[in-house]
Gaussian input, Z-matrix of N, CA and C with variables (Angstrom, degrees):
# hf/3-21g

backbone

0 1
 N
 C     1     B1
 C     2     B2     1     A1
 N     3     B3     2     A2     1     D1
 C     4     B4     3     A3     2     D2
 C     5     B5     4     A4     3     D3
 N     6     B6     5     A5     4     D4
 C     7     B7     6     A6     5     D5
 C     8     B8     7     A7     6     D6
 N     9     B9     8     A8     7     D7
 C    10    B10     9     A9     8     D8
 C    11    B11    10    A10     9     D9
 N    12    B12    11    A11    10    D10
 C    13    B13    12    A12    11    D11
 C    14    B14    13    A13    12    D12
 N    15    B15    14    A14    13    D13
 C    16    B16    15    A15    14    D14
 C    17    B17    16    A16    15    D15
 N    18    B18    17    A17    16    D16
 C    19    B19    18    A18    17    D17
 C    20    B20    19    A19    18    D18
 N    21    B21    20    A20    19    D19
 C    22    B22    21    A21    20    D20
 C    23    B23    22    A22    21    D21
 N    24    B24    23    A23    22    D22
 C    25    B25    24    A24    23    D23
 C    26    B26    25    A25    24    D24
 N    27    B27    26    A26    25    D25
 C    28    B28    27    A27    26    D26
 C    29    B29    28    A28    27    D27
 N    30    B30    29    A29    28    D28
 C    31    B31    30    A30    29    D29
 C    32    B32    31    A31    30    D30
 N    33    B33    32    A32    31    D31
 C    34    B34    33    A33    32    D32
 C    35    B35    34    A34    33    D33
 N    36    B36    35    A35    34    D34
 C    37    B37    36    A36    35    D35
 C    38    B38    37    A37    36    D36
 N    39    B39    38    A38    37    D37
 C    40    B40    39    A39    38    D38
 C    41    B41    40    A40    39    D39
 N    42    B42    41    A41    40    D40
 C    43    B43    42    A42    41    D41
 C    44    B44    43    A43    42    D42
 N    45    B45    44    A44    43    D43
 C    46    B46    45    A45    44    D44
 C    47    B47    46    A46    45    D45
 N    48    B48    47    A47    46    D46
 C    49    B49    48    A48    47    D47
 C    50    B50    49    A49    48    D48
 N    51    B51    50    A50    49    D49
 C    52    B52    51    A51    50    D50
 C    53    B53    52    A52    51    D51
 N    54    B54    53    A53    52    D52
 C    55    B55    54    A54    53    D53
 C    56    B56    55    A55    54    D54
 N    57    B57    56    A56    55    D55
 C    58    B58    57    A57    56    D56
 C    59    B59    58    A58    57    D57
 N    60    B60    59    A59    58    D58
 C    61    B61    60    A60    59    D59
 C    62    B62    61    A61    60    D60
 N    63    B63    62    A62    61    D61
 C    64    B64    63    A63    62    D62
 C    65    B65    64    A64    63    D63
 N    66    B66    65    A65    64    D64
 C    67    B67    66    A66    65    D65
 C    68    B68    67    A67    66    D66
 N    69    B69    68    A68    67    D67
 C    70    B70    69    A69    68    D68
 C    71    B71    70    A70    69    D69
 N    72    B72    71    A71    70    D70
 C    73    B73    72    A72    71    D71
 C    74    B74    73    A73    72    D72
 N    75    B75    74    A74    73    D73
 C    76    B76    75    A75    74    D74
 C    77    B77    76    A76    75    D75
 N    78    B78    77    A77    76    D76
 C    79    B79    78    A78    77    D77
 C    80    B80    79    A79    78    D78
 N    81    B81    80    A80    79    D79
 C    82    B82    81    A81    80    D80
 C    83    B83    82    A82    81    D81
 N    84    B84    83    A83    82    D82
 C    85    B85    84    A84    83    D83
 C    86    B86    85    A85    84    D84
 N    87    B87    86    A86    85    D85
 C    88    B88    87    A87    86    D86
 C    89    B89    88    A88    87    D87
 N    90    B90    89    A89    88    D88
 C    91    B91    90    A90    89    D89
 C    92    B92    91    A91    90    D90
 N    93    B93    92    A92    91    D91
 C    94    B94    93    A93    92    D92
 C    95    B95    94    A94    93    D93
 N    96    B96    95    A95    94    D94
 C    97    B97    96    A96    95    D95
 C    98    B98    97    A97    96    D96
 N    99    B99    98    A98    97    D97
 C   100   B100    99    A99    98    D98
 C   101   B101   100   A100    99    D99
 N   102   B102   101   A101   100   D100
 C   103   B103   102   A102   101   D101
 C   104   B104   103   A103   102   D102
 N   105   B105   104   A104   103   D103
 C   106   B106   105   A105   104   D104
 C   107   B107   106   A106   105   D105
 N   108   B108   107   A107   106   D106
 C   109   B109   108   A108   107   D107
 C   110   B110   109   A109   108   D108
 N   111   B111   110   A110   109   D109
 C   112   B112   111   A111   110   D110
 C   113   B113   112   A112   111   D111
 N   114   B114   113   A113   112   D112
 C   115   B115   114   A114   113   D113
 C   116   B116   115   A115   114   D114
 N   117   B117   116   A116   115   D115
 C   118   B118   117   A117   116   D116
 C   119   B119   118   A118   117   D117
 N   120   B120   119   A119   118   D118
 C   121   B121   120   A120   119   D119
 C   122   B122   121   A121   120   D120
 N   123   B123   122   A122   121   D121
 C   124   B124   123   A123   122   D122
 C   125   B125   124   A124   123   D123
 N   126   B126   125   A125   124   D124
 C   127   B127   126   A126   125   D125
 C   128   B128   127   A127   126   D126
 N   129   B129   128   A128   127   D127
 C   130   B130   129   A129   128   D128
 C   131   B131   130   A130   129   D129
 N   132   B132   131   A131   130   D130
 C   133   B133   132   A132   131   D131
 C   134   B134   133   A133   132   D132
 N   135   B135   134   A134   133   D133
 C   136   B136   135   A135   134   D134
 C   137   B137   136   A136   135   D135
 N   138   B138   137   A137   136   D136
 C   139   B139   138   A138   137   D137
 C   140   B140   139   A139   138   D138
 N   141   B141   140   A140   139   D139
 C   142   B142   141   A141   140   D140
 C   143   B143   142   A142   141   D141
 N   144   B144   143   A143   142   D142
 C   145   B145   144   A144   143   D143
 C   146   B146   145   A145   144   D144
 N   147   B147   146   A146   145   D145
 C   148   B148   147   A147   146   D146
 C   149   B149   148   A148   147   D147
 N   150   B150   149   A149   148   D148
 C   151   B151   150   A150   149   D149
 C   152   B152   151   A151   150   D150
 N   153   B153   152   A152   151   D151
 C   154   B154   153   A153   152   D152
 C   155   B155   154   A154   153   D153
 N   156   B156   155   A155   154   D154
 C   157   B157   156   A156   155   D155
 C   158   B158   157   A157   156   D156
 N   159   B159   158   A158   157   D157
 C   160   B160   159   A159   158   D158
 C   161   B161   160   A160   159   D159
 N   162   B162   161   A161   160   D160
 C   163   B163   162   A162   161   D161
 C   164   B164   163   A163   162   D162
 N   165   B165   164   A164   163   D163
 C   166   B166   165   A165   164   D164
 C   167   B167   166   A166   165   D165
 N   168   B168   167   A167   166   D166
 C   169   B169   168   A168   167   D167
 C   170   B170   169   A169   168   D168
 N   171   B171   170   A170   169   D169
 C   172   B172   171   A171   170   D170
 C   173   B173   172   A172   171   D171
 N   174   B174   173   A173   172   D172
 C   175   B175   174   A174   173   D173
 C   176   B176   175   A175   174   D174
 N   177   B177   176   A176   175   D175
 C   178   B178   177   A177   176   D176
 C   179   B179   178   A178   177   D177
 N   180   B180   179   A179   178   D178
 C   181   B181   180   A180   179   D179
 C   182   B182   181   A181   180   D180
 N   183   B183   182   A182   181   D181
 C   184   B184   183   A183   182   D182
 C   185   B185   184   A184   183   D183
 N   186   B186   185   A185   184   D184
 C   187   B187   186   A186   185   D185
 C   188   B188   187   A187   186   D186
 N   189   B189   188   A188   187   D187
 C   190   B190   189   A189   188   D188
 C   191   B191   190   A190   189   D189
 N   192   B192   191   A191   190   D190
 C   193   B193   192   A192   191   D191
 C   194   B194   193   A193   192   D192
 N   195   B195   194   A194   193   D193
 C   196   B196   195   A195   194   D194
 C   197   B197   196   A196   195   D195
 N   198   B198   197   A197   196   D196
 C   199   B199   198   A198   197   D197
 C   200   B200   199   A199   198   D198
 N   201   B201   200   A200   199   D199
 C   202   B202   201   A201   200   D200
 C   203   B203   202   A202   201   D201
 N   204   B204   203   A203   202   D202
 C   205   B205   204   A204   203   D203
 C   206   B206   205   A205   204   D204
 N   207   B207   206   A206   205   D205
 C   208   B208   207   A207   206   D206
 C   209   B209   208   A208   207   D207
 N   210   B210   209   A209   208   D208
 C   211   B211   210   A210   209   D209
 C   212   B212   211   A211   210   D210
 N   213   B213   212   A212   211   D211
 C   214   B214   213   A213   212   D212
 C   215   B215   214   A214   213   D213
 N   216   B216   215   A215   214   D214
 C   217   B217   216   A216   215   D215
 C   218   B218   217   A217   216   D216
 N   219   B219   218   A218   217   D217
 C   220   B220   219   A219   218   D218
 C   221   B221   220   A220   219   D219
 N   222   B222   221   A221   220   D220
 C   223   B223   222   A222   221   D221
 C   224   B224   223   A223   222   D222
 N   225   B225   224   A224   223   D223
 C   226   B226   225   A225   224   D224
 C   227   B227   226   A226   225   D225
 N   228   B228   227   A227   226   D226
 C   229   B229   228   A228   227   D227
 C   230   B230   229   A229   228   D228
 N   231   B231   230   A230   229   D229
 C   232   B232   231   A231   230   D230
 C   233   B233   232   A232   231   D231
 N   234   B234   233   A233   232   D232
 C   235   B235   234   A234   233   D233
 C   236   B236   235   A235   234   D234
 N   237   B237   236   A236   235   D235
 C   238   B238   237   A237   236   D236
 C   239   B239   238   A238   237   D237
 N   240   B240   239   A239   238   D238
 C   241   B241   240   A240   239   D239
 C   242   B242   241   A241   240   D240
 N   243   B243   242   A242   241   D241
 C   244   B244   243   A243   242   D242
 C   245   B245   244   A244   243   D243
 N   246   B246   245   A245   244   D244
 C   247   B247   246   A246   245   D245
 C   248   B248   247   A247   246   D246
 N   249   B249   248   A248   247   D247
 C   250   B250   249   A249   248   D248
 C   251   B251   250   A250   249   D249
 N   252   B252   251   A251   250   D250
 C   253   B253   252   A252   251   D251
 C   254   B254   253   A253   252   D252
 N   255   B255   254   A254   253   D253
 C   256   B256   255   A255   254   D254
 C   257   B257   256   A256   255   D255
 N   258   B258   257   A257   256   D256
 C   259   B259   258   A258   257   D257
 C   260   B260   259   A259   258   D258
 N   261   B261   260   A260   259   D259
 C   262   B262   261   A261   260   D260
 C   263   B263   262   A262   261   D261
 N   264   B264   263   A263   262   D262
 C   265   B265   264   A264   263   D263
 C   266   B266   265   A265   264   D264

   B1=1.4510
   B2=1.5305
   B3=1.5211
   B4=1.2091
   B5=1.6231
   B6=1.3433
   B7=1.7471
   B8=1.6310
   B9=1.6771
   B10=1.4408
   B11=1.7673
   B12=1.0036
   B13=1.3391
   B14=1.2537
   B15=1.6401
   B16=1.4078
   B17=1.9559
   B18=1.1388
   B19=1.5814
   B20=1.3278
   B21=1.8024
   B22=0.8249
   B23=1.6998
   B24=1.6085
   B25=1.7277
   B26=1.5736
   B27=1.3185
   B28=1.0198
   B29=1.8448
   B30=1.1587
   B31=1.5212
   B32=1.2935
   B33=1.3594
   B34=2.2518
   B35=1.7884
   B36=1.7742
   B37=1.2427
   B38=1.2811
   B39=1.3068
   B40=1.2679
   B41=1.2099
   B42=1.4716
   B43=1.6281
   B44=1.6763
   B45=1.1338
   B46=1.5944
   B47=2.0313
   B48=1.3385
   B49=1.6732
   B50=1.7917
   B51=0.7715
   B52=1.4055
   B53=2.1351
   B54=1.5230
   B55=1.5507
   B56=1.7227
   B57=0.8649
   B58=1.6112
   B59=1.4207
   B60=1.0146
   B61=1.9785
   B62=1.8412
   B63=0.8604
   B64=2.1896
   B65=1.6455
   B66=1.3196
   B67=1.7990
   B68=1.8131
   B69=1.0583
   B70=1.8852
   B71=1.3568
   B72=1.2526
   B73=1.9883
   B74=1.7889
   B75=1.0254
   B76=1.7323
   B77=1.0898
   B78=1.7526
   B79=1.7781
   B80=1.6496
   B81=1.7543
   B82=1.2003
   B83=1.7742
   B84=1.2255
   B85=1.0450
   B86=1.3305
   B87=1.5485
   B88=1.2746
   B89=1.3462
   B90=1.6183
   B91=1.5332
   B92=1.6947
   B93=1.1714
   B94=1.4786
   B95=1.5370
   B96=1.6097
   B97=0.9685
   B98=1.4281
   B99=1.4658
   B100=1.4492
   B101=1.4141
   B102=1.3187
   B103=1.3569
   B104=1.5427
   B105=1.7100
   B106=1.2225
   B107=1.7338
   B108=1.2616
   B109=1.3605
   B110=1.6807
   B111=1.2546
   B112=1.9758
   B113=1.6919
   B114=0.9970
   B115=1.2341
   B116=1.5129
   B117=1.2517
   B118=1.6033
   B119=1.8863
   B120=1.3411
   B121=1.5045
   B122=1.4036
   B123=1.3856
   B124=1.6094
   B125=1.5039
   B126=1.3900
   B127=2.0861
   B128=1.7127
   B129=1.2365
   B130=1.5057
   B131=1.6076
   B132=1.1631
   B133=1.7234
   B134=1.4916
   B135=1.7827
   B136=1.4013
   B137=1.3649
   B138=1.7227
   B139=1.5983
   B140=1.7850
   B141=1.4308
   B142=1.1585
   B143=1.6882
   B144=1.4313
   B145=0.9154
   B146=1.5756
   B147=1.0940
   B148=1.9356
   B149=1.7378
   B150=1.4354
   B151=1.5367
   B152=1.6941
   B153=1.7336
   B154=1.5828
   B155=1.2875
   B156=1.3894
   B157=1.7400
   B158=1.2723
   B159=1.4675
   B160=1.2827
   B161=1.6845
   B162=1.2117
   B163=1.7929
   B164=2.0615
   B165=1.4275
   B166=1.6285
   B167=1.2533
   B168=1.7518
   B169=1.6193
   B170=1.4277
   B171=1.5373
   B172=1.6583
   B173=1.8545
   B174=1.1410
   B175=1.5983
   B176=1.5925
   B177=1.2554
   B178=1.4580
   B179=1.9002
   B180=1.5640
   B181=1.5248
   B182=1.6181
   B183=1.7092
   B184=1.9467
   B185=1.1816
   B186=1.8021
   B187=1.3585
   B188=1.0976
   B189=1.6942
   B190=1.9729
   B191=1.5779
   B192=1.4917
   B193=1.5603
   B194=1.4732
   B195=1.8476
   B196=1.4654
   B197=1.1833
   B198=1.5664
   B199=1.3313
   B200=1.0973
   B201=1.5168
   B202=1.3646
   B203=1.9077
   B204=1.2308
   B205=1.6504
   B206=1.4950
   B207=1.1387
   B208=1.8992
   B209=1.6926
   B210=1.3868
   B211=1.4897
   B212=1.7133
   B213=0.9852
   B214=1.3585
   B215=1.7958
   B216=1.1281
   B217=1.6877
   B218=1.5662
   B219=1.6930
   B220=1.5168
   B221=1.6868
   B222=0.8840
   B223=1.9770
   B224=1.7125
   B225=1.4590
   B226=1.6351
   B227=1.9918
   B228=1.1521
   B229=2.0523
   B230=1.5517
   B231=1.1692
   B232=1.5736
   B233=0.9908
   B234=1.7594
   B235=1.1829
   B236=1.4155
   B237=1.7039
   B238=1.4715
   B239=1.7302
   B240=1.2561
   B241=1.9078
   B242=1.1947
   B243=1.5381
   B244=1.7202
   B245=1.4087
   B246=1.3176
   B247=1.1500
   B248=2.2042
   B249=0.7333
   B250=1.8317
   B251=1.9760
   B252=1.1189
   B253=1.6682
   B254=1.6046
   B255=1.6261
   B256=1.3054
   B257=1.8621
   B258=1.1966
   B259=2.0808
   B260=1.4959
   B261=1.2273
   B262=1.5103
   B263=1.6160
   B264=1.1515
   B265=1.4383
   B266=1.3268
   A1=108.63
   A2=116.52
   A3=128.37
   A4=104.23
   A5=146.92
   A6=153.95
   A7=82.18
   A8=107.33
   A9=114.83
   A10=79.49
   A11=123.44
   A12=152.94
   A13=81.75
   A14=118.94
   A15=130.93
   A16=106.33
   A17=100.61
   A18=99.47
   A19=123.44
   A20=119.41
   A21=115.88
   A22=108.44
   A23=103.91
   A24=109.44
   A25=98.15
   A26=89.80
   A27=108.97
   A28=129.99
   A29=144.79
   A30=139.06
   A31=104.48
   A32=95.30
   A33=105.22
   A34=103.88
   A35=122.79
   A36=136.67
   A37=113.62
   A38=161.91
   A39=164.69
   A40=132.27
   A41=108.52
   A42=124.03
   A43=98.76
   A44=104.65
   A45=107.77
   A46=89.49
   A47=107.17
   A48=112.29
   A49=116.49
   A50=123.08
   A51=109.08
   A52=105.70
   A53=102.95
   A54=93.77
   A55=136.70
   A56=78.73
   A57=80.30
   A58=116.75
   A59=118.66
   A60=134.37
   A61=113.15
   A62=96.59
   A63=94.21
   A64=88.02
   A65=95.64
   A66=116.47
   A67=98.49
   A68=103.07
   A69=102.39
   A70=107.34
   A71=97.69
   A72=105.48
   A73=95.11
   A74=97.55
   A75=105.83
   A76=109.38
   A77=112.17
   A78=120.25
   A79=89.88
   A80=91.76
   A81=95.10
   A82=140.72
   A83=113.02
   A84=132.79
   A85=114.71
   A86=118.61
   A87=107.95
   A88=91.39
   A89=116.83
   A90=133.12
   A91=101.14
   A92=123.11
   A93=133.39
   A94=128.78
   A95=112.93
   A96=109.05
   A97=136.67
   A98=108.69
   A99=108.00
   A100=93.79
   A101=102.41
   A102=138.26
   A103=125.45
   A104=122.05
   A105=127.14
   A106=90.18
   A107=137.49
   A108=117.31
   A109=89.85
   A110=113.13
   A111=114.68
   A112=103.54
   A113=128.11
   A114=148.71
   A115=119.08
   A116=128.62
   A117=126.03
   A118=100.60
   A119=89.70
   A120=95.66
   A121=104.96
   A122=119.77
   A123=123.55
   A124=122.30
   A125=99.42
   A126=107.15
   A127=90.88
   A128=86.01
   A129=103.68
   A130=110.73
   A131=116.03
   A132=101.59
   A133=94.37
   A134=105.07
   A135=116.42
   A136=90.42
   A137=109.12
   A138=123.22
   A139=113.94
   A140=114.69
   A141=93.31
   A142=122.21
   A143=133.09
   A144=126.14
   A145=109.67
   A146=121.11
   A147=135.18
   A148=101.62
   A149=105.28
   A150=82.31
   A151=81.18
   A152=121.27
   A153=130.52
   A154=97.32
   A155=109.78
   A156=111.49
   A157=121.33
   A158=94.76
   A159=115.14
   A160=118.31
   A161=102.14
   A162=104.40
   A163=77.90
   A164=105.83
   A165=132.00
   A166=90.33
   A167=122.00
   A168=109.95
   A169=114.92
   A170=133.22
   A171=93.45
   A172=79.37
   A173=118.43
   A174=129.03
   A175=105.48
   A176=127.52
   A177=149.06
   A178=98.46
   A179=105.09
   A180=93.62
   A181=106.47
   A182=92.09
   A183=91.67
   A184=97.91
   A185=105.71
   A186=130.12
   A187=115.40
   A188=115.18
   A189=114.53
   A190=79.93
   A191=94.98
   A192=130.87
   A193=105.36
   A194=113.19
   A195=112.11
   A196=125.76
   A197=133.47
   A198=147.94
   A199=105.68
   A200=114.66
   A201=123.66
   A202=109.78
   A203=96.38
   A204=105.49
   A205=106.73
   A206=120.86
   A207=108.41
   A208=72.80
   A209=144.57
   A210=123.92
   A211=102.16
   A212=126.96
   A213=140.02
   A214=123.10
   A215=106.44
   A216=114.70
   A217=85.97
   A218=93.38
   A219=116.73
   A220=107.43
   A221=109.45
   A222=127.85
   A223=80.11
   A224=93.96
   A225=131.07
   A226=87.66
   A227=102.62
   A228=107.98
   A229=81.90
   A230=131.08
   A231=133.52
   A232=107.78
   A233=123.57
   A234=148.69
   A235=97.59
   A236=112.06
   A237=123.30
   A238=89.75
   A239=100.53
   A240=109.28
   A241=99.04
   A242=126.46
   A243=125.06
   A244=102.85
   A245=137.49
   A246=110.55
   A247=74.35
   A248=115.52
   A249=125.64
   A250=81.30
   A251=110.50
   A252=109.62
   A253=124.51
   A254=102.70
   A255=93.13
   A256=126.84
   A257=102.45
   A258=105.74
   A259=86.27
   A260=125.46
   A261=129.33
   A262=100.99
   A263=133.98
   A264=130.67
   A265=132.71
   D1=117.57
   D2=-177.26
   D3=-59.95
   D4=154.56
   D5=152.57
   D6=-89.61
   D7=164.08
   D8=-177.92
   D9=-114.67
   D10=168.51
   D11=-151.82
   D12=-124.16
   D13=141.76
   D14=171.32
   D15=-78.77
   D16=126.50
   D17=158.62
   D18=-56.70
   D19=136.25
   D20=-179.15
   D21=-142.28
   D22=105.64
   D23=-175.31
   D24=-88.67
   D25=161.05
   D26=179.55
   D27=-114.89
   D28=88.97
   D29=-145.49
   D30=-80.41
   D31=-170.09
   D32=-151.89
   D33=-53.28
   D34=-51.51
   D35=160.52
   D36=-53.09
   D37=-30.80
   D38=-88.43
   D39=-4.89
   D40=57.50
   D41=179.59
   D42=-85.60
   D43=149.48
   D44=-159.23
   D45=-88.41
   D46=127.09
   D47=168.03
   D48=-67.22
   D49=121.66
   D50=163.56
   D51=-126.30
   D52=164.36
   D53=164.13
   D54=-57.67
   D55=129.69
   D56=-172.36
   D57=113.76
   D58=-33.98
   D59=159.17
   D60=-9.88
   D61=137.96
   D62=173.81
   D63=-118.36
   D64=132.95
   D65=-162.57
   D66=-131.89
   D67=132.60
   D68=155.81
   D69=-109.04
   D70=141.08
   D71=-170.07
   D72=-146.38
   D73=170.81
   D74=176.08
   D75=-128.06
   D76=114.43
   D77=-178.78
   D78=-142.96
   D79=162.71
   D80=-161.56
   D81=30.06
   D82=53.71
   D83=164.05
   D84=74.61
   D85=9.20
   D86=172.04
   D87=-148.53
   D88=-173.58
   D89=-153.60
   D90=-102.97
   D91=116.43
   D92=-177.18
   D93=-118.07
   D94=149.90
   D95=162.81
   D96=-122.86
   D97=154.09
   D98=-153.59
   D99=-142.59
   D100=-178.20
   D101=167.70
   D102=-135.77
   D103=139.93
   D104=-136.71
   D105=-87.48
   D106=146.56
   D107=-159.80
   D108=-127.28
   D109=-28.14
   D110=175.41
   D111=-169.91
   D112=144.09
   D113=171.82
   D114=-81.81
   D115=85.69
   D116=-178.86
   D117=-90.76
   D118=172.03
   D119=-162.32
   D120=-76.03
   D121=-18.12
   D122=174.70
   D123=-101.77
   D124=-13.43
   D125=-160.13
   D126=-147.42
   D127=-161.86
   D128=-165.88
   D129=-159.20
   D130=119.11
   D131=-165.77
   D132=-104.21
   D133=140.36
   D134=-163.43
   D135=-138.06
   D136=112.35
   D137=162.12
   D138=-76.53
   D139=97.06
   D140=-173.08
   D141=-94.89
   D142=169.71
   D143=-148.49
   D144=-104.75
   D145=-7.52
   D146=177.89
   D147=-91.72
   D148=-54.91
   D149=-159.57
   D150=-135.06
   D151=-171.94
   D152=-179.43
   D153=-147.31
   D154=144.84
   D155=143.72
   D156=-94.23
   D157=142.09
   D158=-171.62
   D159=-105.02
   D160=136.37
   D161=-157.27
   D162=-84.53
   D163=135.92
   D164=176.30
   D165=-56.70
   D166=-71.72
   D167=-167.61
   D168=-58.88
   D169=-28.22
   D170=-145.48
   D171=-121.62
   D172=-16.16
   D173=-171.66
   D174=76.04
   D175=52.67
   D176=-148.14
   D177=-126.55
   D178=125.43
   D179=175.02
   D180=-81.99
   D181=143.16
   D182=174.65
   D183=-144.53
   D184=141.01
   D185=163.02
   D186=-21.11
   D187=143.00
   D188=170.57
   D189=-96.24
   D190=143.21
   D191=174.86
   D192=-104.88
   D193=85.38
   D194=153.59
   D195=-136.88
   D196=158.40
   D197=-175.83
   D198=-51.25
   D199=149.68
   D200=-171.14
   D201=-58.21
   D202=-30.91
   D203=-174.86
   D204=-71.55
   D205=13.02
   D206=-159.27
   D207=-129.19
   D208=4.63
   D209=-178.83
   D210=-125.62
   D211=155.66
   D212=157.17
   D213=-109.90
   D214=110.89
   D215=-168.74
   D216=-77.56
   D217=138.61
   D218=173.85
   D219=-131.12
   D220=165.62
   D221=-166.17
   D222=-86.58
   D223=154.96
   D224=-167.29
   D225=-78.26
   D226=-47.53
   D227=-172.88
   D228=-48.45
   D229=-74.88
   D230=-131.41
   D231=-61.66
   D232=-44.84
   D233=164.53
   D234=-26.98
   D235=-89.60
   D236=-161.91
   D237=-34.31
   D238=-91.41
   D239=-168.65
   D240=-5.06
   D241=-70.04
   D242=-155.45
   D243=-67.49
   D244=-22.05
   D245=-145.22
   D246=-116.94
   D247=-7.01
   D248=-176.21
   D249=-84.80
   D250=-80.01
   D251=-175.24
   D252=-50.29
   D253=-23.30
   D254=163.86
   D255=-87.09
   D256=1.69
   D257=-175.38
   D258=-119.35
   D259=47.67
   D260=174.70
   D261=-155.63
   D262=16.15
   D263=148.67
   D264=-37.98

């Protein structure tokens, strides 16, 4: 019985992705932040934290599906700050 080998992406610098990661990526037309939600062997599913896609049939939030190269991993501090400075407008 084969073990599967953990996926391992790689982001725009080549900081290694793993689950759980805080990533900035660009969906829906502007620059977002997320968190890495599972690692597939081709993509990387990123729950982001501003806006969601929404699946047409069921009206269900779903992960943006992008390559490790389309995200930039950021520190857990930077995160808090942005998301503390943004509900303080």
């Amino acid at each position: 019985m084969k073990t599967k080998e953990p996926v391992i992406h790689q982001d725009y610098f080549g900081h290694e992705l793993r689950d759980g990661d805080f990533v900035v990526f660009y969906g829906l037309k502007t620059f977002q932040v997320g968190q890495v939600q599972k690692c597939t062997p081709k993509m990387v599913s990123v729950k982001g934290f501003d806006r969601a896609l929404t699946n047409y049939q069921t009206d269900e939030k779903v992960p943006f599906r992008k390559h490790g190269h389309q995200c930039l991993k950021v520190d857990e501090q930077e995160v808090t700050m942005y998301l503390l400075r943004k509900t303080h407008k």
